[in-house]
BAGULUM-436145 format. One record per residue: residue in three letters; chain; x, y, z of N, C-alpha, C in turn. Coordinates in steps of 0.001 Angstrom, whole numbers, always signed. Atoms other than C-alpha are relative to their C-alpha. Layout:
// BAGULUM-436145
TIDREN  residu  chaine  n_px  n_py  n_pz  ca_px  ca_py  ca_pz  c_px  c_py  c_pz
TIDREN  ALA  A  X  Y  Z  X  Y  Z  X  Y  Z
...
//
This chain:
// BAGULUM-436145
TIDREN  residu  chaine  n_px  n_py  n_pz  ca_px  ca_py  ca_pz  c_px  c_py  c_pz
TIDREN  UNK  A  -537  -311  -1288  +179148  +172079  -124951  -1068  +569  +910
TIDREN  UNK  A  +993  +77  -848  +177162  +172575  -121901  +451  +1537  +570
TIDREN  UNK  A  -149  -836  -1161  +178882  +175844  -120291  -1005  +1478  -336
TIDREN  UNK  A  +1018  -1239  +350  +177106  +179139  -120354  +246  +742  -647
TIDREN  UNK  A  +433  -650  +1017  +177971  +181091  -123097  +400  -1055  -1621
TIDREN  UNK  A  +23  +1256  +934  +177705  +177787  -125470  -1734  +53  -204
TIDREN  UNK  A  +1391  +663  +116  +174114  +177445  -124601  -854  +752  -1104
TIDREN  UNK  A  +507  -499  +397  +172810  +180116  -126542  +75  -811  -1345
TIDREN  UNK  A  -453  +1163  +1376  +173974  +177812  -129914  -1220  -938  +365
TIDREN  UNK  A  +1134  +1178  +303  +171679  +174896  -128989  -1035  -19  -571
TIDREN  UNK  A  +1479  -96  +664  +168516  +175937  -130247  +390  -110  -1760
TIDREN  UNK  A  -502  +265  +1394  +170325  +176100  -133600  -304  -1173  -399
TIDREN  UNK  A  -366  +1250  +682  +171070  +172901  -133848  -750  -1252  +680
TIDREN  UNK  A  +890  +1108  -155  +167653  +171257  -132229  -1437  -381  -815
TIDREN  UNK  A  +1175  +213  +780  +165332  +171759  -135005  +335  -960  -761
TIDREN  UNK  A  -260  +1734  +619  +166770  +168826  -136780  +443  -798  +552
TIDREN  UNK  A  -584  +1043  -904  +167858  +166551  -133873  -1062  -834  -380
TIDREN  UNK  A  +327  +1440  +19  +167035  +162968  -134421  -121  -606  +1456
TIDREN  UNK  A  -686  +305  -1375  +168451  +162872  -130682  +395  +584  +457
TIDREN  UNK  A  -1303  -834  -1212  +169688  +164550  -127637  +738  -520  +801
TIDREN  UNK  A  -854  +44  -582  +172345  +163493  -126474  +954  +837  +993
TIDREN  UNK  A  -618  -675  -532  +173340  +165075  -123433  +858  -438  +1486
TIDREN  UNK  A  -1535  +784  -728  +176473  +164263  -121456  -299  +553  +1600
TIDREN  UNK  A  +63  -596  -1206  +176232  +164882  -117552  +1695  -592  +661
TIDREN  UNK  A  -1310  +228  -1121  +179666  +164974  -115424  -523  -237  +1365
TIDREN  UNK  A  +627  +365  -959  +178237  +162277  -113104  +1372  +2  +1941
TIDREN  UNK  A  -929  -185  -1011  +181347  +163228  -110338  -163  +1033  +694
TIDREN  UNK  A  -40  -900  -420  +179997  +166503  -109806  -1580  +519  +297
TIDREN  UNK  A  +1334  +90  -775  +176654  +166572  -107608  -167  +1687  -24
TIDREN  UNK  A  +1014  -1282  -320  +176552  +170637  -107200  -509  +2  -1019
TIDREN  UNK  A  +868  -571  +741  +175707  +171050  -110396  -1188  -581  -1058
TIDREN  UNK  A  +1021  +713  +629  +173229  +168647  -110998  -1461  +811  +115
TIDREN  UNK  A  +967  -872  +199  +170404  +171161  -110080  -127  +1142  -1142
TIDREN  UNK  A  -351  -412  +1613  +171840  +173510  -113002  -131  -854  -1244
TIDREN  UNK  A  +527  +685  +1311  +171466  +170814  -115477  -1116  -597  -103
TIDREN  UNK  A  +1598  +303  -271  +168274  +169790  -114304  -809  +1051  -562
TIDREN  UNK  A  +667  -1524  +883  +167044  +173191  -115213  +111  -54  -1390
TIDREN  UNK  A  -111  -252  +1998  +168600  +173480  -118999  -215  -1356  -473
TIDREN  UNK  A  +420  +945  +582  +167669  +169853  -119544  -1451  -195  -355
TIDREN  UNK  A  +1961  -343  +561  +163856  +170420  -118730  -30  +1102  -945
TIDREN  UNK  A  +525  -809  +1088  +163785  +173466  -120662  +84  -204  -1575
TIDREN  UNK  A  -233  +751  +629  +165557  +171553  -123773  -1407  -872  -301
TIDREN  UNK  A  +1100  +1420  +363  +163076  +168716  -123635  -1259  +715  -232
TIDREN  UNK  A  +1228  -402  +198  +159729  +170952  -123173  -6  +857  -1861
TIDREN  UNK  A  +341  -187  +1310  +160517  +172473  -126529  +22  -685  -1008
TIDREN  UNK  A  -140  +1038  +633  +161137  +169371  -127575  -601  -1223  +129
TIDREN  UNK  A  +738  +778  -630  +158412  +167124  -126569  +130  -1379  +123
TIDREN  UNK  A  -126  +1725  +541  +159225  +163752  -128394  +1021  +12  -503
TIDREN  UNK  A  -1044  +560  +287  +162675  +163946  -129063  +524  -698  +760
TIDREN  UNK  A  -816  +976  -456  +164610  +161098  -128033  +1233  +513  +1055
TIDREN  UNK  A  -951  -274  -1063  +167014  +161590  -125259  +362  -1136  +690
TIDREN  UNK  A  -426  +1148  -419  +169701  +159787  -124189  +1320  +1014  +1050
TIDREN  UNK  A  -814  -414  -1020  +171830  +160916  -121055  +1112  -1048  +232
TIDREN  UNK  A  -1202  +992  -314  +175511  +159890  -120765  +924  -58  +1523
TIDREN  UNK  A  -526  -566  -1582  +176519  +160105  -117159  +1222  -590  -2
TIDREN  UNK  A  -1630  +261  +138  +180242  +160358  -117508  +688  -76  +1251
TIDREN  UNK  A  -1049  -161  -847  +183060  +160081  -115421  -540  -1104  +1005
TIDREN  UNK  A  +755  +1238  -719  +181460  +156912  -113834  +908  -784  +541
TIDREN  UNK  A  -967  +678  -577  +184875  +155434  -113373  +452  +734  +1462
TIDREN  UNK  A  -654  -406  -1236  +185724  +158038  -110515  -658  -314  +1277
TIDREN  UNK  A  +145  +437  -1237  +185682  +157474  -107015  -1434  +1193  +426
TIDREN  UNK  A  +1326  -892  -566  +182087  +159068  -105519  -679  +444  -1359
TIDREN  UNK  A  +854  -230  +970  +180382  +159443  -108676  -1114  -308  +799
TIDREN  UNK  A  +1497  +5  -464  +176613  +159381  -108415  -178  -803  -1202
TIDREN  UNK  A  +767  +1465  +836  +174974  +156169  -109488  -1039  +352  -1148
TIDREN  UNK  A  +793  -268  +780  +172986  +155887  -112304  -1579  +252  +730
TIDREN  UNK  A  +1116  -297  -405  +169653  +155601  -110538  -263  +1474  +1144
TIDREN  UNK  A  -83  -1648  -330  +170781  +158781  -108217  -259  +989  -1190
TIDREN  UNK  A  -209  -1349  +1082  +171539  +161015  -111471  -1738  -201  -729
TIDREN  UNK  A  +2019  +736  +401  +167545  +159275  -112524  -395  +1259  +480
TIDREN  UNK  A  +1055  -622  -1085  +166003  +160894  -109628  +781  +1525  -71
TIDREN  UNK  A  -373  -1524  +115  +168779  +164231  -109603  -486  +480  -1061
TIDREN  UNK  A  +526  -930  +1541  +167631  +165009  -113084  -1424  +108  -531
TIDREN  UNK  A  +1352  -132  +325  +163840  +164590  -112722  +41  -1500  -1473
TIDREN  UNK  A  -118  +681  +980  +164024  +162046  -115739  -1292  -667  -22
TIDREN  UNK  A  +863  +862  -110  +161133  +160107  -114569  -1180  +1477  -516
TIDREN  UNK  A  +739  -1030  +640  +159163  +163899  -115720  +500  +212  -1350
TIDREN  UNK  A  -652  -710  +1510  +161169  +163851  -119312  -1411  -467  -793
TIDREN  UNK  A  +1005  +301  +1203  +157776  +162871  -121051  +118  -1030  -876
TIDREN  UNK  A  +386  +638  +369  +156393  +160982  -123180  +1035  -429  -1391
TIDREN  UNK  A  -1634  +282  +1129  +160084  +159827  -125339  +1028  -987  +127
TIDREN  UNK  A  -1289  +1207  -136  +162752  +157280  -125775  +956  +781  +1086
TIDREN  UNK  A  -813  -822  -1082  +164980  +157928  -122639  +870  -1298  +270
TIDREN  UNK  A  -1158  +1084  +250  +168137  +155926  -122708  +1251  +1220  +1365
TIDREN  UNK  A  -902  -658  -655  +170431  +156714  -119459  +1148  -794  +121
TIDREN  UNK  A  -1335  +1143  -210  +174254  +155020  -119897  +979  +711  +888
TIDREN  UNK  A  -947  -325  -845  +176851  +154973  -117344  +1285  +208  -1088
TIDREN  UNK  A  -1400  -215  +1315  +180289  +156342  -119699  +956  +431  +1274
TIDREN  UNK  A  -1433  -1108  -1011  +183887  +157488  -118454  +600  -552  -1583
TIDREN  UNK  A  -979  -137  +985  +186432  +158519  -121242  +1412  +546  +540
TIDREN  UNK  A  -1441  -439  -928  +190191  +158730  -119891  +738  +367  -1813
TIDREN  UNK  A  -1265  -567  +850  +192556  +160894  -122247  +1264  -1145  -325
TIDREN  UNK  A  -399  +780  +274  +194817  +158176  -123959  -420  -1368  -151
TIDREN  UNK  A  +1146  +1241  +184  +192240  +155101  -123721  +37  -387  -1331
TIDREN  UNK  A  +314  +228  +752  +192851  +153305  -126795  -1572  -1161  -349
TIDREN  UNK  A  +1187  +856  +360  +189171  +151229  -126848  -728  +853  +1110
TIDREN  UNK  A  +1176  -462  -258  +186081  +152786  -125949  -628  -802  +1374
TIDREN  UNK  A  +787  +790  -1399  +184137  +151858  -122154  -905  -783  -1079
TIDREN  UNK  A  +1104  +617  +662  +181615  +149618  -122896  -1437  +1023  +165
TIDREN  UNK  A  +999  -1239  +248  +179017  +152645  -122153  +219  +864  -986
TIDREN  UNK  A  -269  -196  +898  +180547  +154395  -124640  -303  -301  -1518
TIDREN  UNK  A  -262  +741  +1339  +180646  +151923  -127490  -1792  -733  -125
TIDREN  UNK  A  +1577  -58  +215  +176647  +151087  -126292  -1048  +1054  +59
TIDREN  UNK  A  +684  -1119  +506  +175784  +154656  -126659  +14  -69  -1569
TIDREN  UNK  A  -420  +353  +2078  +177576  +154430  -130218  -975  -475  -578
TIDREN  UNK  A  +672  +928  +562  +175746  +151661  -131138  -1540  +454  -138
TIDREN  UNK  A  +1725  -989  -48  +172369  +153306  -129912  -352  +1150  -956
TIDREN  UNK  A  -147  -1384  +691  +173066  +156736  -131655  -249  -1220  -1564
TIDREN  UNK  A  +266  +416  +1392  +173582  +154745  -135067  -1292  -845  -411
TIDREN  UNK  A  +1297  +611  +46  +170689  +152686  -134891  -1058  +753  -122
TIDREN  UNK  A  +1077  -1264  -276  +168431  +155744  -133866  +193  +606  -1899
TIDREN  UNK  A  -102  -530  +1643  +169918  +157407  -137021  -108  -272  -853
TIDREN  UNK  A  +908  +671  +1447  +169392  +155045  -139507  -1052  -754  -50
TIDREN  UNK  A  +757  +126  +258  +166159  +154399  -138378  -473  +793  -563
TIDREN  UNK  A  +521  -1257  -34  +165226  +158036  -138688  -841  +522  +562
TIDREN  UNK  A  +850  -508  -1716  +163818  +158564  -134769  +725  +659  -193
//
């Protein structure tokens, strides 16, 4: 979870990441400068882990495009790493997965049983 008294947990659980996977709520532009911040700081201790950004909520009306949330999140500074950015939206009752979704999936398992 991304909110602020969650964050303190992450460091736990990035000394064995294979992958970061981190979800952005692409509907909500203020606080793309807040996750811009805890995403660079994430990545600099993490130089060459893999990162893959899921910019959710992509189905709603005024979302921010994938190549906006690019440029809002600095991404083109994430360094020298696999950088995978998918457009996702998950609606509560959805029995089948977006197709961003189900080609994150697919990405994540691949990554993992290569052992990137």
């Amino acid at each position: 979870g991304g909110k602020e008294n969650l964050r303190p947990y992450w460091q736990r659980y990035m000394s064995k990441a294979l992958l970061l996977v981190f979800v952005v709520d692409s509907s909500d532009p203020e606080l793309f400068a807040v996750v811009n911040k805890h995403l660079h700081e994430l990545l600099a201790l993490h130089p060459y882990l893999p990162l893959m950004v899921l910019a959710n909520k992509q189905d709603l009306p005024g979302s921010c495009s994938i190549t906006d949330l690019h440029d809002a999140l600095s991404l083109s500074e994430a360094g020298d790493r696999r950088l995978f950015l998918i457009g996702t939206h998950v609606r509560k009752g959805d029995l089948e997965l977006s197709s961003g979704v189900q080609d994150a999936r697919n990405l994540i398992f691949q990554m993992v049983s290569d052992g990137r």
